[in-house]
N, CA, C and O atoms as CSV, one atom per row, in Angstrom:
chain,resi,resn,atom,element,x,y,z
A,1,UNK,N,N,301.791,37.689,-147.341
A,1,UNK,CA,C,302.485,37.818,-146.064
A,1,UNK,C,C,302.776,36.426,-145.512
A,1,UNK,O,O,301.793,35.695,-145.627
A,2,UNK,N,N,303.746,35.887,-144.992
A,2,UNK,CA,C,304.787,34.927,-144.445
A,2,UNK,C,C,304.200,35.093,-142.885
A,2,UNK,O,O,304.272,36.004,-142.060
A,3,UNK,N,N,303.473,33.526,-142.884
A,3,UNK,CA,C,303.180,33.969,-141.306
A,3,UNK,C,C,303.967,32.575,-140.616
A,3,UNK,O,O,304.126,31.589,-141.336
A,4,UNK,N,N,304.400,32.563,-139.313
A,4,UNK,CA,C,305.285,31.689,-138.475
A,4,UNK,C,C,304.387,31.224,-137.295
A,4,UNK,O,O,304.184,32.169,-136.533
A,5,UNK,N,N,303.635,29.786,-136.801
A,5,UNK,CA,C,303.120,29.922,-136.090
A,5,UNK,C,C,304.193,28.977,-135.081
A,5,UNK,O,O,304.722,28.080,-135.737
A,6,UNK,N,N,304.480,28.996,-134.086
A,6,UNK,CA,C,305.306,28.315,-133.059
A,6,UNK,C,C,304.367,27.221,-132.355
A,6,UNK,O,O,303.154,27.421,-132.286
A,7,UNK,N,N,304.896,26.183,-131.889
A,7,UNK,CA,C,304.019,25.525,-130.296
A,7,UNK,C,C,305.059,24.199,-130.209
A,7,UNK,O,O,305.838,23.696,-131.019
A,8,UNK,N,N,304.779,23.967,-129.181
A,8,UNK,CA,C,305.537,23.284,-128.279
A,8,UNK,C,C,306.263,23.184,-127.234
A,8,UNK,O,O,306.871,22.216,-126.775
A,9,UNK,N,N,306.098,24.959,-126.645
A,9,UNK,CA,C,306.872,25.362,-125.689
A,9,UNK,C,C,305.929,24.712,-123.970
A,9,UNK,O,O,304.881,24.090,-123.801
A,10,UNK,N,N,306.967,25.264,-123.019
A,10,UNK,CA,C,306.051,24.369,-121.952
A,10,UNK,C,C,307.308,24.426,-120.631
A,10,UNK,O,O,308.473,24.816,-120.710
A,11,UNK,N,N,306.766,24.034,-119.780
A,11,UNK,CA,C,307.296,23.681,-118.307
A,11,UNK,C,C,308.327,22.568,-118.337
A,11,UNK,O,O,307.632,21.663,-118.798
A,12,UNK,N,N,309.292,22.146,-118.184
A,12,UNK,CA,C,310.065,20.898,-117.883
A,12,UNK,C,C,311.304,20.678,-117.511
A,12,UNK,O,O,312.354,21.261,-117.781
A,13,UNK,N,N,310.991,19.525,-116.684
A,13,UNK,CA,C,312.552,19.528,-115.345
A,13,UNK,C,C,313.708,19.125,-115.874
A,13,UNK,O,O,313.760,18.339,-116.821
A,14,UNK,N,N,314.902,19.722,-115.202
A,14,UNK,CA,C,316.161,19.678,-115.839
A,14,UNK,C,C,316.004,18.266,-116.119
A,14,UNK,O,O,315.263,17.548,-115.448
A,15,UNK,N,N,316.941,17.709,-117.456
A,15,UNK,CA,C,317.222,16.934,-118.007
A,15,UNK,C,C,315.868,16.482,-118.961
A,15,UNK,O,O,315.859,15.268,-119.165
A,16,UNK,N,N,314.906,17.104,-119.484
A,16,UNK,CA,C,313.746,16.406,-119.960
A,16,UNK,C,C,314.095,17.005,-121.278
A,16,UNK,O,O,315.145,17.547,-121.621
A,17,UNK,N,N,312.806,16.760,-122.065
A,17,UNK,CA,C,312.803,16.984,-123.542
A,17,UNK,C,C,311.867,17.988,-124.219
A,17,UNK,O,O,310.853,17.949,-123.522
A,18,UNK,N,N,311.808,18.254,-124.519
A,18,UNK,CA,C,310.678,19.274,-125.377
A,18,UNK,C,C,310.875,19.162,-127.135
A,18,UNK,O,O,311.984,19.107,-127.667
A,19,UNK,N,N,309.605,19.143,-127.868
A,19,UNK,CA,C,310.027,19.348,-129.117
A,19,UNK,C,C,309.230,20.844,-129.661
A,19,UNK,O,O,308.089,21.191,-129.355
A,20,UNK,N,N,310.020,21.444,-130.381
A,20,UNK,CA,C,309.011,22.576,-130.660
A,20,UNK,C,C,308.707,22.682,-132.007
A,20,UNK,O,O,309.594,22.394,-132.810
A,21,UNK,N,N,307.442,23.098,-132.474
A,21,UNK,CA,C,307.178,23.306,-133.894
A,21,UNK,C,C,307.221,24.710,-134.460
A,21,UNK,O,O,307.067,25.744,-133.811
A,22,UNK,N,N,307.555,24.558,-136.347
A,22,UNK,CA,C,306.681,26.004,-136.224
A,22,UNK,C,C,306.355,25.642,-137.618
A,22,UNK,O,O,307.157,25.064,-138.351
A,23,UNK,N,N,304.974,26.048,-138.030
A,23,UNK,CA,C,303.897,26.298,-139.056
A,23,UNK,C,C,304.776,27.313,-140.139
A,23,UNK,O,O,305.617,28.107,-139.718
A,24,UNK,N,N,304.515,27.191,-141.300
A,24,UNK,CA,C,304.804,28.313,-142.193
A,24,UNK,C,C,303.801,28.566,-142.989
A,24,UNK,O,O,303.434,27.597,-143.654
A,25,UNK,N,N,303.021,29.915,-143.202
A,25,UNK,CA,C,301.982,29.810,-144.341
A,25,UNK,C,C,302.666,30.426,-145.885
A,25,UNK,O,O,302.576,31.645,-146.026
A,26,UNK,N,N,303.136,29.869,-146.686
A,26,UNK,CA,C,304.000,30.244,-147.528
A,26,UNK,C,C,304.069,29.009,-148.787
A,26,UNK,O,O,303.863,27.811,-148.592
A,27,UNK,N,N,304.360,29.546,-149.899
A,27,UNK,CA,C,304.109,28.055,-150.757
A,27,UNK,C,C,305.097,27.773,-150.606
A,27,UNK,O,O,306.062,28.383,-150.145
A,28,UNK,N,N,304.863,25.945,-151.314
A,28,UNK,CA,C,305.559,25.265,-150.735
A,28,UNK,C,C,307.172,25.577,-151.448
A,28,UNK,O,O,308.206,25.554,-150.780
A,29,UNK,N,N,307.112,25.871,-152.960
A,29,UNK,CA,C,308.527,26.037,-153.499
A,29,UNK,C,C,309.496,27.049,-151.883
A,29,UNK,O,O,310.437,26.666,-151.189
A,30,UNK,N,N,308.575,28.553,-151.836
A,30,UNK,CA,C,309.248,29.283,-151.107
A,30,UNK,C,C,309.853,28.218,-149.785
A,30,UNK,O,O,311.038,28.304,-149.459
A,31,UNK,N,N,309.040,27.362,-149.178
A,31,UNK,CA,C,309.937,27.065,-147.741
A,31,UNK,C,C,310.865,26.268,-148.454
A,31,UNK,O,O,312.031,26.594,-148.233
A,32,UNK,N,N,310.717,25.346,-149.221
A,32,UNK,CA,C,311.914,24.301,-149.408
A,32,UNK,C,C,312.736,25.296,-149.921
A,32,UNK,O,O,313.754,24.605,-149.875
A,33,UNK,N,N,313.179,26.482,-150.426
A,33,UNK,CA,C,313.902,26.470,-151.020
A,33,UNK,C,C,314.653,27.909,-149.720
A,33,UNK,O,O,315.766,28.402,-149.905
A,34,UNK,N,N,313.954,28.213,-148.812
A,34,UNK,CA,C,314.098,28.803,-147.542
A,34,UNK,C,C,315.433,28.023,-146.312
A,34,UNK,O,O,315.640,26.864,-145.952
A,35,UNK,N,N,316.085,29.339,-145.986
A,35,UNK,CA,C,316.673,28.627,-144.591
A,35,UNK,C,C,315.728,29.073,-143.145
A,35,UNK,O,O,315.316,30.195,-142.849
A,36,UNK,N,N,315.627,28.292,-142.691
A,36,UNK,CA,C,314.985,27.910,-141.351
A,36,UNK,C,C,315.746,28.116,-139.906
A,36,UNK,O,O,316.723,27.414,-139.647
A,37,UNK,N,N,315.308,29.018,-139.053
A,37,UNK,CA,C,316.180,28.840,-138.005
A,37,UNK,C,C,315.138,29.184,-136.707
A,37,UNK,O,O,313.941,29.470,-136.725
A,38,UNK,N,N,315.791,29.084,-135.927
A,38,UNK,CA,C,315.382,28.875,-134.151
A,38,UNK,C,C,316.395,29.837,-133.516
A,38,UNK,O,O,317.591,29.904,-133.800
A,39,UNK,N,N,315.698,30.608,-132.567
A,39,UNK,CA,C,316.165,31.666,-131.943
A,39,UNK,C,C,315.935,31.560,-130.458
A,39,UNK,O,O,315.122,30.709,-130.100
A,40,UNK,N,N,316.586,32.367,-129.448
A,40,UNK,CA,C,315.919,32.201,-128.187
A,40,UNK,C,C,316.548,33.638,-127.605
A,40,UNK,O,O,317.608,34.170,-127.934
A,41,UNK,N,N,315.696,34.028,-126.774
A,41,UNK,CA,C,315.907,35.185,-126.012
A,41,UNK,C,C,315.419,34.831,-124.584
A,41,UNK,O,O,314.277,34.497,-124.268
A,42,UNK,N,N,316.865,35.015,-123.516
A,42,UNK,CA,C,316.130,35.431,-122.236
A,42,UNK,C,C,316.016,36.125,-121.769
A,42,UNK,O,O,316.630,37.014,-122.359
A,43,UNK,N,N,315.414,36.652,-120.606
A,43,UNK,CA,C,314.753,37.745,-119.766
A,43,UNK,C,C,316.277,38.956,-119.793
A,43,UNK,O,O,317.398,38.447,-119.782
A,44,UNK,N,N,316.187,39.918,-119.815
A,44,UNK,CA,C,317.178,40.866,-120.205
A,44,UNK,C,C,318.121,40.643,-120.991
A,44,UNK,O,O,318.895,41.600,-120.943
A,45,UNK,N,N,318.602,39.551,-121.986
A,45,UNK,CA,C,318.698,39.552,-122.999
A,45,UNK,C,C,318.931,39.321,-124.435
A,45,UNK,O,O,317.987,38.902,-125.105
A,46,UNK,N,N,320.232,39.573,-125.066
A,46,UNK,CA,C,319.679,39.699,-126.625
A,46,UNK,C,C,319.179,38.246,-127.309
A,46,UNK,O,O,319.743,37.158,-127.193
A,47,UNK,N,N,318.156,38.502,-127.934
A,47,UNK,CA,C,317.570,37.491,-128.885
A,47,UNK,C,C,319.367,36.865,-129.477
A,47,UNK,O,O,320.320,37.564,-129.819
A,48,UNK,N,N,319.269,35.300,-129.402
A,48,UNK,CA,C,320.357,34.945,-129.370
A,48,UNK,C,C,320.074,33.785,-130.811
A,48,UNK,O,O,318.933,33.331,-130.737
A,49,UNK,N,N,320.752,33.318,-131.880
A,49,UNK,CA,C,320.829,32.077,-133.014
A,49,UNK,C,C,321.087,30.662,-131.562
A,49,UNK,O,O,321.732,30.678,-130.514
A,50,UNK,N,N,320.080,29.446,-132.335
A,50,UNK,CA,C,320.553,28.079,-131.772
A,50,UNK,C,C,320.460,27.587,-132.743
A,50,UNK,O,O,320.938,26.490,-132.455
A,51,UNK,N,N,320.071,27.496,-134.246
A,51,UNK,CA,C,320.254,25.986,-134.474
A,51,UNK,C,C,319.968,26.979,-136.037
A,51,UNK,O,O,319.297,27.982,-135.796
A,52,UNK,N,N,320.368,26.832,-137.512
A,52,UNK,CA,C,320.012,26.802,-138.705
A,52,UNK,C,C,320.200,25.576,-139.435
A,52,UNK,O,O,321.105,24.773,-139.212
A,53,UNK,N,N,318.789,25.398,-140.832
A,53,UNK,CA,C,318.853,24.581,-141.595
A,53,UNK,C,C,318.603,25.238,-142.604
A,53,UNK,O,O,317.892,26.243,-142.597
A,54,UNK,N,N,319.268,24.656,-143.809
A,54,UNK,CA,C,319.354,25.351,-144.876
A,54,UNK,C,C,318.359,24.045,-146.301
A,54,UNK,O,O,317.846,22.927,-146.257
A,55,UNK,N,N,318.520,24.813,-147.050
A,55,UNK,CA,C,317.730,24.052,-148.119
A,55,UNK,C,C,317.510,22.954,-148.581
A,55,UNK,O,O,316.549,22.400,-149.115
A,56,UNK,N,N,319.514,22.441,-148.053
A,56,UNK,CA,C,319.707,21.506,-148.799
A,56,UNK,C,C,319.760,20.558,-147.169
A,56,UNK,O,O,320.205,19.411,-147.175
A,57,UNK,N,N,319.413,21.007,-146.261
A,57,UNK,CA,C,319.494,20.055,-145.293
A,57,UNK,C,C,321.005,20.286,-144.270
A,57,UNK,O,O,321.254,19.465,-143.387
A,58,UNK,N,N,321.573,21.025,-144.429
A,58,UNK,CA,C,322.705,21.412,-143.525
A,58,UNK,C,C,322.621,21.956,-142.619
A,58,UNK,O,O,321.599,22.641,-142.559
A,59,UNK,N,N,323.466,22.013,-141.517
A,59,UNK,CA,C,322.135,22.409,-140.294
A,59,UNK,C,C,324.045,22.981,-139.419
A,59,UNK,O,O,325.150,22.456,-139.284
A,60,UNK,N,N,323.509,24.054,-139.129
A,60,UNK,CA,C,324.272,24.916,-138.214
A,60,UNK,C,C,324.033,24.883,-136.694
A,60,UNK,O,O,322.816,24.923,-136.514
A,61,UNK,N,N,324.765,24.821,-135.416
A,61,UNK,CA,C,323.956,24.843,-134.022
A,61,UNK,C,C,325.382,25.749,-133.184
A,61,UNK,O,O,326.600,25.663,-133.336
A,62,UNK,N,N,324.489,26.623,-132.257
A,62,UNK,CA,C,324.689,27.145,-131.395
A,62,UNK,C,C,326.150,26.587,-130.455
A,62,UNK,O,O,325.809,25.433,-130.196
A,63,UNK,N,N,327.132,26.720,-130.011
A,63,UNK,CA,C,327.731,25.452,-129.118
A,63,UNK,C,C,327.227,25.110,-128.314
A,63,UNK,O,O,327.370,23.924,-128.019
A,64,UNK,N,N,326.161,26.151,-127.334
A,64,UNK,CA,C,325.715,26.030,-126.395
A,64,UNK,C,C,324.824,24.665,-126.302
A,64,UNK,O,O,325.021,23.918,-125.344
A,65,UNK,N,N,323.714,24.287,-127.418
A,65,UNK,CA,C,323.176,23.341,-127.494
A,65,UNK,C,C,323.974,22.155,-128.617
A,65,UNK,O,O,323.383,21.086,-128.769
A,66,UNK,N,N,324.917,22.313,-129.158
A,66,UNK,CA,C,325.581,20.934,-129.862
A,66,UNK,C,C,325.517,19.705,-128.697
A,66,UNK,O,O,325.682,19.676,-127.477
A,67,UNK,N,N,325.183,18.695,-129.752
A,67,UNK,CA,C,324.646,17.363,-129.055
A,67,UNK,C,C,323.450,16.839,-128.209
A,67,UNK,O,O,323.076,15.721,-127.854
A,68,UNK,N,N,322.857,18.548,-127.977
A,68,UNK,CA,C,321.963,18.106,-126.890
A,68,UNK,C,C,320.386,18.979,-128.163
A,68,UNK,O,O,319.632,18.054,-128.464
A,69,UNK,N,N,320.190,19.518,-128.419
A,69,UNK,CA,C,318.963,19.829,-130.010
A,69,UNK,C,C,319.377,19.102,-131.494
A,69,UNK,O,O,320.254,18.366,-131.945
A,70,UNK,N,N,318.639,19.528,-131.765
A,70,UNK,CA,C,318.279,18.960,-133.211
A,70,UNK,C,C,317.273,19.828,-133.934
A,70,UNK,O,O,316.211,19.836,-133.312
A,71,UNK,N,N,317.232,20.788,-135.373
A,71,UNK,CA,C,316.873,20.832,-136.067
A,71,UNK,C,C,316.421,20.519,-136.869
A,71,UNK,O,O,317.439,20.146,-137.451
A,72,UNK,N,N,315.568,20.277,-137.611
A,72,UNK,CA,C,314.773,19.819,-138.701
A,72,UNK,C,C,313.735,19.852,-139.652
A,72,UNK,O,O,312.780,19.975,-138.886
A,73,UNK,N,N,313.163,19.825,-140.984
A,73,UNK,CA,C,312.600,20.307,-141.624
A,73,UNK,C,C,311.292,19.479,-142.062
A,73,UNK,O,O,311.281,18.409,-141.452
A,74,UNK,N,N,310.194,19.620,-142.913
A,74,UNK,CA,C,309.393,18.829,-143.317
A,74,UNK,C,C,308.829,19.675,-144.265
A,74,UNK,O,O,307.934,20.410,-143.849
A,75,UNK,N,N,309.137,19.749,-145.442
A,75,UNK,CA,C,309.025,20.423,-146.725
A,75,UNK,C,C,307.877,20.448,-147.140
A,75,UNK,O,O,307.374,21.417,-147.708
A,76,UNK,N,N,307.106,18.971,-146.818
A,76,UNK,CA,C,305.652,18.549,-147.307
A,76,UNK,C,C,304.630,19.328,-146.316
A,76,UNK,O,O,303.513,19.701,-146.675
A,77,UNK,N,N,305.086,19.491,-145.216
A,77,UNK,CA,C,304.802,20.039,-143.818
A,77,UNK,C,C,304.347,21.962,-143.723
A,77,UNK,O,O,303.340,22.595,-143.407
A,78,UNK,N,N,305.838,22.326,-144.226
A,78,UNK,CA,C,305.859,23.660,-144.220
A,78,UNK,C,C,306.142,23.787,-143.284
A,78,UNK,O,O,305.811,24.873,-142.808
A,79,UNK,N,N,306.931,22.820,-142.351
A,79,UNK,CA,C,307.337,23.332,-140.884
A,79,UNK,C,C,308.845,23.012,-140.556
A,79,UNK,O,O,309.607,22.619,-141.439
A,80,UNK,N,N,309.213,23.182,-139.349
A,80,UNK,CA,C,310.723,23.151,-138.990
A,80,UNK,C,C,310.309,22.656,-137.513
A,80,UNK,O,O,309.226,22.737,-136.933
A,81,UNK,N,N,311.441,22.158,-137.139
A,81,UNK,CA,C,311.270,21.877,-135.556
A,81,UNK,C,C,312.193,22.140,-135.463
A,81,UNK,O,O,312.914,22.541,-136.377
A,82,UNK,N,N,312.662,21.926,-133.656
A,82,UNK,CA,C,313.535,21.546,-132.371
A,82,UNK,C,C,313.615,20.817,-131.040
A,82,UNK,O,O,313.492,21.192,-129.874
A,83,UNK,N,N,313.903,19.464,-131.706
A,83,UNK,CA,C,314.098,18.478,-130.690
A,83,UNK,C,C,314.945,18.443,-129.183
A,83,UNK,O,O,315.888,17.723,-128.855
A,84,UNK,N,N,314.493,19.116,-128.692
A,84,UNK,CA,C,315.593,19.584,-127.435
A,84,UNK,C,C,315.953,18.663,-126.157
A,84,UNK,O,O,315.232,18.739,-125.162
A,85,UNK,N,N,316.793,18.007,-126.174
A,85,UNK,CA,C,316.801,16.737,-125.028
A,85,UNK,C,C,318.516,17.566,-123.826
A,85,UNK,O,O,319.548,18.186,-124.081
A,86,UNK,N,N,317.996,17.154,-122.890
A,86,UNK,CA,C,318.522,16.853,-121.785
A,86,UNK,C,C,318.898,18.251,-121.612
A,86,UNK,O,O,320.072,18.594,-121.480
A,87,UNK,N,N,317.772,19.180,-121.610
A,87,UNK,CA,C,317.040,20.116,-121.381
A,87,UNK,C,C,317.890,20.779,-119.299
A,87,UNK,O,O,317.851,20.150,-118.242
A,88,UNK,N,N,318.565,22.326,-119.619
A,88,UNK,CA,C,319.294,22.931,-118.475
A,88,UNK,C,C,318.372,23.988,-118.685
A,88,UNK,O,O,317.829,24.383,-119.717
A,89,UNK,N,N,318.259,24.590,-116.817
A,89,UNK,CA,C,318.055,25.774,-116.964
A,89,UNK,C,C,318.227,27.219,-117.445
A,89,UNK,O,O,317.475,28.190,-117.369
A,90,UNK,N,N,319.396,27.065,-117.941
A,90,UNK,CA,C,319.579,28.296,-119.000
A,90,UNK,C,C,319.642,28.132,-120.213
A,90,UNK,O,O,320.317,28.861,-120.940
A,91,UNK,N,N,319.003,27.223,-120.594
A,91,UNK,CA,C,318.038,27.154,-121.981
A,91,UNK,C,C,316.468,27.816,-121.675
A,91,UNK,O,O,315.594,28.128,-122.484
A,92,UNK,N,N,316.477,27.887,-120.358
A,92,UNK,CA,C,315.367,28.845,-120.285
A,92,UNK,C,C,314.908,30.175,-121.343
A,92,UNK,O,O,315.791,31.013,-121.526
A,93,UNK,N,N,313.572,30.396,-122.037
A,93,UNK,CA,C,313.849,30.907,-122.656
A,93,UNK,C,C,312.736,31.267,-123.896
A,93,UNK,O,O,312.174,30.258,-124.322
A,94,UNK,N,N,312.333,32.532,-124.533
A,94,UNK,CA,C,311.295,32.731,-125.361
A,94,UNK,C,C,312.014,32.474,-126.943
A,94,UNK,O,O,312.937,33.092,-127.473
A,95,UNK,N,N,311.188,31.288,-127.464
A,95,UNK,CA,C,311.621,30.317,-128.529
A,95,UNK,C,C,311.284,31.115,-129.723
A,95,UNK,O,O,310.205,30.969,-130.298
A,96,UNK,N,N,312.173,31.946,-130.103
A,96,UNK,CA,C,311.140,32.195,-132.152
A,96,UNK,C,C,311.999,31.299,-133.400
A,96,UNK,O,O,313.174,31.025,-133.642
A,97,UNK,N,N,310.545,31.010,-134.066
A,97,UNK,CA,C,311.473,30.613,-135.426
A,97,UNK,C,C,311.071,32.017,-136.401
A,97,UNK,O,O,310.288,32.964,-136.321
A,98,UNK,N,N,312.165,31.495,-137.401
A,98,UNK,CA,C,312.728,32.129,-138.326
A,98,UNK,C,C,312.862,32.049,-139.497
A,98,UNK,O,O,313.317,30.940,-139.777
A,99,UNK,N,N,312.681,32.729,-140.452
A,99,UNK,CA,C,312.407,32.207,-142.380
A,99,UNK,C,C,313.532,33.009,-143.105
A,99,UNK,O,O,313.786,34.162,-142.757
A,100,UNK,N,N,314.179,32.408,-144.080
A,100,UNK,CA,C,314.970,33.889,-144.947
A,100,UNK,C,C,315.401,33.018,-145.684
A,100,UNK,O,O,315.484,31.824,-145.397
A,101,UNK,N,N,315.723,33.545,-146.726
A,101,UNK,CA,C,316.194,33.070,-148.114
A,101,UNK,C,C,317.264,34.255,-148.562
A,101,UNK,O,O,317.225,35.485,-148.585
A,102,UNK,N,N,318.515,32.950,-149.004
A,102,UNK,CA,C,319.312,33.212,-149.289
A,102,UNK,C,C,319.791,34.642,-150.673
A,102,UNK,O,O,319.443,34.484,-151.843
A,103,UNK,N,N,320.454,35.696,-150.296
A,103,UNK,CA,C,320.447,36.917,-151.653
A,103,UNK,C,C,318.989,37.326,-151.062
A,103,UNK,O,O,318.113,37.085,-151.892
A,104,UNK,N,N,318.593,37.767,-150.097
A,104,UNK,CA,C,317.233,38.246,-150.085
A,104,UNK,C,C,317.186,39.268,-149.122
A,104,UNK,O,O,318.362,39.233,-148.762
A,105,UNK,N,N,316.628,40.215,-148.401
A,105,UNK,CA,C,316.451,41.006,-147.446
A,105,UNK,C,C,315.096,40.279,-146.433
A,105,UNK,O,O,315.078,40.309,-145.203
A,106,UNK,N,N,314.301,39.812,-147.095
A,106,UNK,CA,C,313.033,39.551,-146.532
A,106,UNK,C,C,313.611,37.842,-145.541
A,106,UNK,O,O,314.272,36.819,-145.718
A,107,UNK,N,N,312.928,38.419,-144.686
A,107,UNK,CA,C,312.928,37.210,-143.354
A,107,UNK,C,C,311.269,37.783,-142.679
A,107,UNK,O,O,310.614,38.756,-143.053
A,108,UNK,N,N,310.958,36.827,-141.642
A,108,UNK,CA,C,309.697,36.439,-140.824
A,108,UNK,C,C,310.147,35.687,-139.587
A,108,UNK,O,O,311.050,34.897,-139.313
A,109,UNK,N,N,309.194,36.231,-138.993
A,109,UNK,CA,C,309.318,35.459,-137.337
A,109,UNK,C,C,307.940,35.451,-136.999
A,109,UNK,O,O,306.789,35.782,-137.283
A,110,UNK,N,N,308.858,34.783,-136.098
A,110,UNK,CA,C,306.988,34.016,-135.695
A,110,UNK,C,C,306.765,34.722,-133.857
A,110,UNK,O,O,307.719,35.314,-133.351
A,111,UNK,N,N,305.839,34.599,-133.303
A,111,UNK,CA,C,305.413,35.276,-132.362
A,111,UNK,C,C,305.740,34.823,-130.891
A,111,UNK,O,O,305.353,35.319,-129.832
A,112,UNK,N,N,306.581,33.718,-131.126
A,112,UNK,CA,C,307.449,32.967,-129.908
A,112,UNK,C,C,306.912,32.073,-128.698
A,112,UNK,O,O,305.785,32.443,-128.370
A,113,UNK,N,N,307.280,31.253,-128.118
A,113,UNK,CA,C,307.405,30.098,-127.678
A,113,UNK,C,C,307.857,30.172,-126.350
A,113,UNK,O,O,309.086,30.206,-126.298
A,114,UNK,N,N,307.042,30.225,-124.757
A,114,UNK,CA,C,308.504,30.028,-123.601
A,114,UNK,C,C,308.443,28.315,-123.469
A,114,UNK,O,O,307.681,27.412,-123.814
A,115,UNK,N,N,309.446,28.430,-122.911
A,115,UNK,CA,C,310.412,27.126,-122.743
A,115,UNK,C,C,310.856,27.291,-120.899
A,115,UNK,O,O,311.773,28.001,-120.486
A,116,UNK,N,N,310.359,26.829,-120.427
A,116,UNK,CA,C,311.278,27.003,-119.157
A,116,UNK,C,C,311.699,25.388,-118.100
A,116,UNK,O,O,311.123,24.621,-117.329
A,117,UNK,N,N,313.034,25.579,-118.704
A,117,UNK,CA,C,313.499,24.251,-117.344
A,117,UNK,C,C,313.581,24.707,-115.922
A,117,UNK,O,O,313.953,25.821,-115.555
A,118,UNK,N,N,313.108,23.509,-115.008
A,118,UNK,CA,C,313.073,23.721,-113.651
A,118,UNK,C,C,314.003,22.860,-113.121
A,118,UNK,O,O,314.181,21.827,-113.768
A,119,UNK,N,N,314.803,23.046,-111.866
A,119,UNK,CA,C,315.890,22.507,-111.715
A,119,UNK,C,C,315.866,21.639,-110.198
A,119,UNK,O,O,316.859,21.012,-109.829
């Protein structure tokens, strides 16, 4: 079983930074060879995509956050982040990451993250 652990979520005033992590317990071939993503859901609603990285390091983002996150991987790690700078209140928001491999059905999430900017 593929477990996702999150942290880094937290309190912080418009324009600040947050970075968030997430743990993968999975060998190591499976994550490197895994796409990675970051999700966010707010309060009524739908769980929404911000940011994918893929195997080879290509990295997809939300418009909402282009220029202002960053995605990223650490293979040796087993983890993924999200560097989130200059941080608005409607990025407010419960953070999950995300696992799946490409031709596959099987994905994992992790148990989520709040994030809340204050303005």
């Amino acid at each position: 079983q593929v477990q996702l652990v999150e942290s880094g979520g937290g309190l912080v005033q418009l324009g600040g930074s947050l970075t968030l992590s997430c743990e993968v317990s999975t060998s190591r071939s499976l994550f490197s060879n895994s796409v990675l993503a970051w999700y966010r859901q707010a309060p009524g609603l739908q769980r929404k995509s911000v940011a994918d990285i893929y195997s080879a390091g290509s990295t997809v983002y939300a418009d909402s956050v282009k220029g202002r996150f960053t995605i990223s991987r650490d293979n040796a790690k087993n983890t993924v982040y999200l560097q989130m700078n200059n941080l608005k209140p409607e990025d407010t928001a419960v953070y999950y990451c995300n696992i799946r491999w490409s031709g596959s059905l099987n994905t994992y999430w992790g148990q989520g993250t709040q994030v809340t900017v204050s303005s």
